[in-house]
C-alpha positions as CSV (number, residue, x, y, z in Angstrom):
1,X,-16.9,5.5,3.1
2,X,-14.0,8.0,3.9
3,X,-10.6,6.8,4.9
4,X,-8.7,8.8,7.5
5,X,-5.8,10.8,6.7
6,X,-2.4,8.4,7.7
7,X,-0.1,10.1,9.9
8,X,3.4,8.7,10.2
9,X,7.2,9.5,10.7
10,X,8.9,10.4,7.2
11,X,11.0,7.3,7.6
12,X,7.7,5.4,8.7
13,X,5.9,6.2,5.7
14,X,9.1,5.7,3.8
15,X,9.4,1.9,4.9
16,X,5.4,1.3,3.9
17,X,5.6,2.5,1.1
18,X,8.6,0.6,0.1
19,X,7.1,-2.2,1.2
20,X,3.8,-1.6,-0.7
21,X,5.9,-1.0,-3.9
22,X,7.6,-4.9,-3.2
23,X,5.7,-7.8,-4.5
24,X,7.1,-9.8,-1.9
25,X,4.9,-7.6,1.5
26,X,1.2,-8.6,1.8
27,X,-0.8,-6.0,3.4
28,X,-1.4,-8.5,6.1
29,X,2.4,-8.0,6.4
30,X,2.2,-4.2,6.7
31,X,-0.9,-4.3,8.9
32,X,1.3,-6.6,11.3
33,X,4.0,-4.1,11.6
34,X,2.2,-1.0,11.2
35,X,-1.3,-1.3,11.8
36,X,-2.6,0.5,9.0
37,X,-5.4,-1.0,6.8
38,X,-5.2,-2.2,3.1
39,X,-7.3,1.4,2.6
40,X,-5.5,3.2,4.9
41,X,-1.9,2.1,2.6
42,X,-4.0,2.7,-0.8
43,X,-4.6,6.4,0.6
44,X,-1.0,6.8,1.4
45,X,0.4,6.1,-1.7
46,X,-2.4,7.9,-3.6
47,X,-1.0,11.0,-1.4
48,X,2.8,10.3,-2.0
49,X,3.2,8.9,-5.5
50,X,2.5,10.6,-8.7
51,X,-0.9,9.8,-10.2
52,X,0.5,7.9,-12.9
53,X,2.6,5.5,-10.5
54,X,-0.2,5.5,-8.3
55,X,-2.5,3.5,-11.4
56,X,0.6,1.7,-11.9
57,X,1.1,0.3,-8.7
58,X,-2.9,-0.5,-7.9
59,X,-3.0,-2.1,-12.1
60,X,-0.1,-4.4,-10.4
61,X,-1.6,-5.2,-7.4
62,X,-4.9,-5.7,-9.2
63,X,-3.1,-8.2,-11.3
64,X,-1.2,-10.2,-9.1
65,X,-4.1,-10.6,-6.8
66,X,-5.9,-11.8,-9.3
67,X,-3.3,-14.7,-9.8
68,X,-2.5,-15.6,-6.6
69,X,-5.2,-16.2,-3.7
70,X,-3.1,-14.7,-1.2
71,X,-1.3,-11.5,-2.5
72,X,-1.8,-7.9,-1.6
């Protein structure tokens, strides 16, 4: 299955993805504010970050989610 494209303002997309990168925002959190899905906010910061930060971040979501029931 193909995920759209995102579109957003610079300073939208900004604000998710500083909100992706915190371990404190759910993407519940972002959906709620943003309404973009946990796919749609993996394809943005596949697009923005560097692929190496990119692994880093989804290995540290992976991880947490895997601790807690209710995280990312």
């Amino acid at each position: 299955m193909k995920v759209e494209k995102v579109f957003l303002l610079p300073e939208e997309a900004s604000d998710v993805i500083e909100m992706a990168l915190s371990d404190h925002v759910s993407f519940a959190n972002i959906k709620k504010l943003y309404g973009l899905s946990e796919k749609q906010v993996k394809r943005l910061m596949r697009d923005t970050l560097k692929s190496g930060s990119y692994r880093a971040w989804r290995k540290r979501v992976h991880e947490f989610g895997s601790r807690r029931e209710f995280y990312k």
